[in-house]
N, C-alpha and C positions, 0 to 999 in steps of 0.2 A: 671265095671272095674273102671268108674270114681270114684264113692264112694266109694271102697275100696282105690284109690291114697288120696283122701278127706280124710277119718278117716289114713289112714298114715301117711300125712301130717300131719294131726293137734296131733295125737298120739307122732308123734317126735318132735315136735313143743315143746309141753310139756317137753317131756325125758330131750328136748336139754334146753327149759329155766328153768328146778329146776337142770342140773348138772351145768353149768352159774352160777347160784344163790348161791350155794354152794361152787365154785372155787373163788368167787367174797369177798364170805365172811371171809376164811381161808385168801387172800390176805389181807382184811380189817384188820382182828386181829392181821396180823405181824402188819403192818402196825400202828396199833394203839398201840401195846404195845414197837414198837422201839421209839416212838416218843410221850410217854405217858405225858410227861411233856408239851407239846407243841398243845394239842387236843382241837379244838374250843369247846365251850358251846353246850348242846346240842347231841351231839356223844357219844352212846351209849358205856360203857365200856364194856359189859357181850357180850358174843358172841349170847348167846341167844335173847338178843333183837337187836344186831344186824343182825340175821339169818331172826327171823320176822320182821323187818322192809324191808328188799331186798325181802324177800317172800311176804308180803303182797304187794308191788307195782309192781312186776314182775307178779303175779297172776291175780292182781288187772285189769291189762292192758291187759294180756290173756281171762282174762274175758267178757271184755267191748266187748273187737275183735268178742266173741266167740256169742254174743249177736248182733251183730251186724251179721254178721252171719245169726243166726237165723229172724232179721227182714228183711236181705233181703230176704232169704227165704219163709216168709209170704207175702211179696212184690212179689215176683213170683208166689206162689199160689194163689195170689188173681186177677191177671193179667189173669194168664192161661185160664182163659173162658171154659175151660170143655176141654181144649186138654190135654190130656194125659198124653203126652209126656213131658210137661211142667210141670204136677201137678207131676211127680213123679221127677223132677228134684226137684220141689219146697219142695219136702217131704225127699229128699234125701240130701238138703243143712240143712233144721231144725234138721232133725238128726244127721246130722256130729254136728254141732250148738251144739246141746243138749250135744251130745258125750265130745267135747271141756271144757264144762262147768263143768260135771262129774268129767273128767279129773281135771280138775283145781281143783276143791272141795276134788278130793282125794289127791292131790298134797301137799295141803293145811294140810290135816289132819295127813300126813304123815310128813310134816316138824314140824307140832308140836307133835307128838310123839315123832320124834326125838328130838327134844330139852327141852322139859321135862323131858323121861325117862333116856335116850341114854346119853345127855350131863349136868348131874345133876352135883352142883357144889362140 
């Protein structure tokens, strides 16, 4: 039951930081097109590289987490001395870990479909 709330969490964890990512950037583009005269150096005009710039550091930081994660994981299993009950906790934290990372990577592959095919200029 714990690893099924583990891969839920981390499965909404996701959902919730690419719809974020997405409400964040539709904000950015009013945002930069009411006030297009006045945009510091550097800020990206196209929505498109504005979408991967918020997705790559939101992803970026899911990732790290999700990696970290997994090295606790291997920290538990390397602790565990042959109990059991440890080792499967330890193999049930590296999978959610792994799960997270997946996640992310499909996350990733889907924000840029979308923004090549989807929002072509």
């Amino acid at each position: 039951m714990k690893n099924i709330k583990k891969i839920l969490f981390i499965n909404s964890s996701a959902f919730l930081l690419s719809i974020l990512s997405v409400s964040k950037v539709h904000a950015y583009a009013f945002i930069s097109t009411w006030g297009a005269g006045s945009k510091p150096a550097g800020v990206p005009t196209d929505i498109r590289a504005a979408i991967m710039n918020i997705t790559n550091w939101i992803l970026g930081f899911v990732v790290m987490i999700a990696t970290l994660i997994v090295i606790y994981g291997g920290i538990l299993y390397l602790t565990a001395m042959g109990n059991d009950e440890q080792t499967a906790k330890a193999r049930s934290t590296i999978a959610s870990g792994i799960i997270g990372i997946v996640i992310c990577g499909l996350a990733y592959a889907l924000v840029i479909v979308v923004s090549t095919v989807i929002l072509q200029p």
